[in-house]
C-alpha positions in Angstrom: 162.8 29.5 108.0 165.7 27.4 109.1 168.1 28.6 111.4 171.0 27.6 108.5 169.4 29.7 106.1 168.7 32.6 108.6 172.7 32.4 109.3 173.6 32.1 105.5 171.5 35.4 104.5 172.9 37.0 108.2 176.6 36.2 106.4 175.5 37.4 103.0 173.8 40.7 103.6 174.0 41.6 107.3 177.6 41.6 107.5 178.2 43.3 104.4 175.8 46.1 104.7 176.8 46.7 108.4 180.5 47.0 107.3 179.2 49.9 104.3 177.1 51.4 107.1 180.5 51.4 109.5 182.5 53.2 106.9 180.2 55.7 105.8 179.5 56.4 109.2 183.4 57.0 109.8 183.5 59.3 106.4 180.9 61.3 107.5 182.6 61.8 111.2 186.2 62.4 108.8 184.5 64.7 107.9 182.8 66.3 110.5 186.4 66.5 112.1 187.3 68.4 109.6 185.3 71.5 108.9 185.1 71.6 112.6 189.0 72.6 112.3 188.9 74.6 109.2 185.7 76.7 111.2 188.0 77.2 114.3 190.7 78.1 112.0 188.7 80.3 110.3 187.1 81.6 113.9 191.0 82.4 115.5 192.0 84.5 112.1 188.3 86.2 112.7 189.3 87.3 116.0 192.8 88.3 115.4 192.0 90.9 112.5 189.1 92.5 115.0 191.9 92.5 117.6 193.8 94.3 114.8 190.6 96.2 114.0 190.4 97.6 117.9 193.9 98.4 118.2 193.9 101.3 115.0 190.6 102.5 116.5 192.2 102.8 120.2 194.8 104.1 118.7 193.1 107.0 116.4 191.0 107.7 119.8 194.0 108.4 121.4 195.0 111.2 119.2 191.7 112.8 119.1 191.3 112.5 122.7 194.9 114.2 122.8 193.7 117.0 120.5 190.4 117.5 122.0 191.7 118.3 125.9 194.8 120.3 123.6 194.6 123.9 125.6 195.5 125.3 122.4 192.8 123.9 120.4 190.6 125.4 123.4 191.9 128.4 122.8 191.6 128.4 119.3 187.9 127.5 119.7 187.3 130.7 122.0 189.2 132.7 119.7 186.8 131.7 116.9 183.5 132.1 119.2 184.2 135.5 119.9 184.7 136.0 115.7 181.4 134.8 115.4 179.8 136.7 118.1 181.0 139.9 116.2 
């Protein structure tokens, strides 16, 4: 093959289809990009609801931790032991 025809088809397809391959290569890293974002976006309102979450469980633990060591409650409990003892 001669070197002029060798550059002629280089000029005619090689360009061309490198330049294709060079924007489909930037789409696919477009998009990439983005449902990398939209999964961290998604990831951050994740962990904020279970931060959410913990907080009403800490603070229903509280109040049964505050009514379990209740004296009165203990009381109560002995009161009904003894009932059942009977």
């Amino acid at each position: 093959m001669e070197p002029t025809l060798l550059f002629f088809f280089t000029l005619v397809f090689a360009i061309p289809i490198l330049g294709i391959v060079y924007s489909a290569f930037q789409r696919w890293l477009q998009h990439k990009e983005k449902m990398g974002q939209l999964i961290a976006d998604q990831t951050a309102e994740r962990a904020a609801q279970y931060g959410a979450h913990v907080e009403r469980i800490e603070a229903r633990l509280r109040v049964v931790e505050k009514i379990v060591t209740d004296a009165g409650v203990q009381t109560a409990a002995q009161i009904e032991a003894l009932r059942e003892d009977l």
